[in-house]
C-alpha positions as CSV (number, residue, x, y, z in Angstrom):
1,X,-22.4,14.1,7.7
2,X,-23.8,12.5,10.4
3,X,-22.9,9.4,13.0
4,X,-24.6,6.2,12.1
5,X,-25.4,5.5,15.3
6,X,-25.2,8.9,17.7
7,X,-26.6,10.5,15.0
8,X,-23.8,13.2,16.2
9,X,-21.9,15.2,13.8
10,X,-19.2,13.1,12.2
11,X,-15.5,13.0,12.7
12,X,-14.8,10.6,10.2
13,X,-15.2,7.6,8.4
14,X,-14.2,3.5,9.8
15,X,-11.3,2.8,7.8
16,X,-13.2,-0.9,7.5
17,X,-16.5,-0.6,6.8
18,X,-17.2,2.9,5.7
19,X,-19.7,4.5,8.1
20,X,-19.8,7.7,9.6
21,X,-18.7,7.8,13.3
22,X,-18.3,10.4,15.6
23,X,-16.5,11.3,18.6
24,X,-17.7,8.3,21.1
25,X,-17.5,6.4,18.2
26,X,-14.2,5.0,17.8
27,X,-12.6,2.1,19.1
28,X,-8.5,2.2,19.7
29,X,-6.5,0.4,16.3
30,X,-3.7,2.0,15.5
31,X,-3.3,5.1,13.0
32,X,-6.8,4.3,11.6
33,X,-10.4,5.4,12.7
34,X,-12.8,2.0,13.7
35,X,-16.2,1.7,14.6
36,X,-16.2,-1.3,16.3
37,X,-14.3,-4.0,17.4
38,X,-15.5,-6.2,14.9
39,X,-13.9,-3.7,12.1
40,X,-11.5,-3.5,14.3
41,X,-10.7,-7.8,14.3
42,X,-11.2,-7.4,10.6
43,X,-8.8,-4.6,9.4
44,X,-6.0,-6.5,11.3
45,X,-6.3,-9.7,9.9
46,X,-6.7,-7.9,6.6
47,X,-2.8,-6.5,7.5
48,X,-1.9,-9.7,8.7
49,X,-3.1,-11.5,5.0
50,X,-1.6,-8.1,3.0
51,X,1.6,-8.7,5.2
52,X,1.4,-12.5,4.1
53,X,0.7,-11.5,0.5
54,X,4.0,-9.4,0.6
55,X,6.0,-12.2,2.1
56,X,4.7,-15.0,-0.5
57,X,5.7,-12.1,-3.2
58,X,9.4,-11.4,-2.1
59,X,9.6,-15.6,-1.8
60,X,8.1,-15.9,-5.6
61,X,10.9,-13.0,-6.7
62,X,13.7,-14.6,-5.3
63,X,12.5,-17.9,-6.9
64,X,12.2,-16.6,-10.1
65,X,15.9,-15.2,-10.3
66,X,17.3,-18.6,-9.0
67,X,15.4,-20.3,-12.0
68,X,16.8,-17.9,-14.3
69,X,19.8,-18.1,-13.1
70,X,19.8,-21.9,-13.5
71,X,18.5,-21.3,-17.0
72,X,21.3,-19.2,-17.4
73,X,24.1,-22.4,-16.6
74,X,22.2,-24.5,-18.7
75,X,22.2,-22.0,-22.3
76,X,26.1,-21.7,-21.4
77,X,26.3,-25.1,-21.1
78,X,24.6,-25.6,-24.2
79,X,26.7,-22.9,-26.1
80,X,29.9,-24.8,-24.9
81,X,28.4,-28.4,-25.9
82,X,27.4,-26.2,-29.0
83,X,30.8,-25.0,-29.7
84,X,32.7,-28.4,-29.4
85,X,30.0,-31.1,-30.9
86,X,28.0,-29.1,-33.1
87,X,30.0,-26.5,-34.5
88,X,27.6,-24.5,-35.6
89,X,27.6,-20.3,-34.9
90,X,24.3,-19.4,-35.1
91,X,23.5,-22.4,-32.6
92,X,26.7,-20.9,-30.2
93,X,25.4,-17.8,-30.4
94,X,21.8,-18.2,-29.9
95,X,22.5,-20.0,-26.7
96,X,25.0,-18.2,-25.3
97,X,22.6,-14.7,-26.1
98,X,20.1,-16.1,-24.3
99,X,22.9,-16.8,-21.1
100,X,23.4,-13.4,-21.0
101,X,20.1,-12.5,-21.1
102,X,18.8,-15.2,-18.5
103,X,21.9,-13.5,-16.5
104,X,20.4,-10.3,-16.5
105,X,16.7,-11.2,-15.7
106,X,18.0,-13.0,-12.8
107,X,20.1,-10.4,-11.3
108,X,17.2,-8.2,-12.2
109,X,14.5,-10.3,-9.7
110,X,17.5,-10.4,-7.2
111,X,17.4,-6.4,-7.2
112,X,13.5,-6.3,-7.2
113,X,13.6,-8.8,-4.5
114,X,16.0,-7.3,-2.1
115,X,14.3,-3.8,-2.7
116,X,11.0,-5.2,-1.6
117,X,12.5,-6.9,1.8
């Protein structure tokens, strides 16, 4: 393969944009082979926006457990109110299943959550 612009043999590829560059080619960015310092520009504010990505995921994880967790309080709560107004066992039951299971989701996106920070 050959440089797109020495037309020199290649050393590799720009992690950015794809071409072929060869030994004068490449520009200083890290770990990864650039062409130019436009690539350059534009493969870090890529990382910057993945980085931001990952941030805005850990943020929506940790959300989700806290709403389970409140969903949680709220199905006992409604098993208890359940058990003393409406005495009904499939109605206590029901509601204080899905407790437990709102329990476990939530502890479940608390684990994912602290995993991913």
């Amino acid at each position: 393969m050959k440089c797109s612009i020495h037309n020199a043999e290649a050393i590799g590829i720009c992690s950015y944009c794809g071409r072929a560059i060869c030994d004068q080619c490449p520009k200083p960015s890290g770990p990864r082979l650039v062409c130019s310092d436009a690539c350059a520009a534009a493969l870090a504010q890529a990382g910057k926006a993945m980085e931001t990505i990952l941030q805005k995921s850990v943020q929506n994880t940790r959300a989700s457990a806290f709403y389970y967790f409140l969903c949680a309080s709220g199905s006992a709560a409604g098993a208890i109110g359940a058990y003393f107004y409406l005495p009904s066992p499939f109605l206590i039951w029901f509601t204080g299943g899905c407790s437990v299971l709102f329990v476990i989701t939530g502890t479940w996106y608390l684990l994912i959550a602290r995993k991913q920070s």
